[in-house]
N, C-alpha and C positions, 0 to 999 in steps of 0.2 A: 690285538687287544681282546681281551676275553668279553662272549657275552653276557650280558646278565640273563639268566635263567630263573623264570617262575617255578610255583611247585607243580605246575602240571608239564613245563619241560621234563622237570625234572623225574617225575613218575614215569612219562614217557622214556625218558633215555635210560633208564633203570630199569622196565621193561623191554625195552629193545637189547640190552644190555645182555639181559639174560635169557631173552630168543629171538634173535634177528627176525626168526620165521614166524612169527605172530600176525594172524591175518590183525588190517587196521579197524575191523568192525569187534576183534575185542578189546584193543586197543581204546578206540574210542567207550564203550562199556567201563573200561578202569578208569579211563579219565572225566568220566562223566561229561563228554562230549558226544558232538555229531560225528558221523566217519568223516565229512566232509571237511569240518573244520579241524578233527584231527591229522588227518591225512595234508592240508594245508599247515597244520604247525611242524609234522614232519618235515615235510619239503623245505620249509624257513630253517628247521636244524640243517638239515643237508647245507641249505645254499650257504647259510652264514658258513659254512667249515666246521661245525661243532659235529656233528656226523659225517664224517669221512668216508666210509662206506660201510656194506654190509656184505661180508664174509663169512664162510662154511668154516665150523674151527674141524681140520680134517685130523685125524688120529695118525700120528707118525708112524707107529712101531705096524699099525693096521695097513697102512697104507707102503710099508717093505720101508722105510727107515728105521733099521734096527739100533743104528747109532743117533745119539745127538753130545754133540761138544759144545762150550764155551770156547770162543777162542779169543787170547787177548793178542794185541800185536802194537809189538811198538816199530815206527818207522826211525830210519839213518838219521835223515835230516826233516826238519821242520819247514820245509818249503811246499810255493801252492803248487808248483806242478808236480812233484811229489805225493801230496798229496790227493790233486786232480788223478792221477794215476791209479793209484789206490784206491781210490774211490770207485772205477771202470771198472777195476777186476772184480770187486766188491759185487758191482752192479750187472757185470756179468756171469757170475755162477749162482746158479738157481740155485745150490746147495747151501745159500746164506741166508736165512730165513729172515735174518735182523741182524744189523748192526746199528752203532753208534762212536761218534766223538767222544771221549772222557778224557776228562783232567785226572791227575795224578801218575802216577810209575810205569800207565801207560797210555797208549794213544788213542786204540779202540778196543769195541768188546764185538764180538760178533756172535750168532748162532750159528751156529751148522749143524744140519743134517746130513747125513750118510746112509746108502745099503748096504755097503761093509767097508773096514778098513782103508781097499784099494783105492777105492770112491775118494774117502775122507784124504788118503794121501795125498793127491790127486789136486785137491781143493787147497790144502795146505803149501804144498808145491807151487802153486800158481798165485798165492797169496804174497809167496815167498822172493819167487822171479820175477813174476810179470807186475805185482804189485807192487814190491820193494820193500817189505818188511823186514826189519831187522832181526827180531826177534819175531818169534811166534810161540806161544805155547798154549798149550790147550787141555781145559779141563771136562775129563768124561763124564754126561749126567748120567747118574746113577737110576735114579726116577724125582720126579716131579715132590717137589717139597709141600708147595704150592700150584697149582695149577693158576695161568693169566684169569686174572679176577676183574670185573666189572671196577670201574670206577667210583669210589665212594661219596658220590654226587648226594644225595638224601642223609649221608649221613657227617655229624660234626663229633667226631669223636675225639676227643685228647689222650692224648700219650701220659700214664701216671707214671 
């Protein structure tokens, strides 16, 4: 169940949003708190689940991932250990940055990164055998359209 969040969660996880590395003494300054009792409402996000963690967003192409794909994959058959399966290869190559379940024409979407083609075959390959995918195809990101964006917690904005 979702929690309810104040506006000073909410300023909070907006500014964490947009720099994990934010010592909690200017933290508390934006929130017009103490560090002490800021630092204790952090912790209450952490524990409730609403803060999952805090990660380094590391730069692909800098970091020798010269490639990144989509890749959709649909499976043979719709069974759990099929699926349990797929899942393990999933969760074992570090070249999958994210995946996901999806409904419609296919099954899942995945990330991949790659340092060159070989790499990327390699991954697809093993997606293919050891996971059971039926189909695999994969689309090349060109460059980032969007780059992953903070969550629009502070703000209600409508679709016109």
């Amino acid at each position: 169940m979702a929690r309810t969040l104040d506006e000073i969660d909410v300023l909070l996880l907006d500014e964490l949003q947009r720099d994990a590395d934010r010592p909690n003494v200017e933290l508390a300054r934006l929130a017009g708190l103490s560090p002490a009792a800021t630092l204790n409402r952090v912790r209450r996000l952490k524990e409730s689940g609403v803060i999952e963690g805090i990660r380094a967003k590391v730069n692909e192409a800098a970091a020798g991932f010269g490639l990144c794909v989509y890749v959709s994959v649909t499976l043979g058959r719709h069974e759990e250990a099929l699926e349990r399966r797929f899942e393990k290869v999933v969760e074992e190559l570090p070249q999958v940055t994210a995946a996901a379940w999806v409904a419609g024409e296919t099954d899942a979407l995945l990330t991949v990164v790659a340092r060159d083609l070989g790499e990327l075959q390699q991954v697809l390959v093993a997606l293919s055998t050891r996971g059971g995918a039926q189909r695999v195809v994969t689309l090349l990101r060109l460059r980032a359209l969007k780059p992953d964006s903070p969550l629009p917690l502070g703000e209600s904005r409508r679709l016109r």
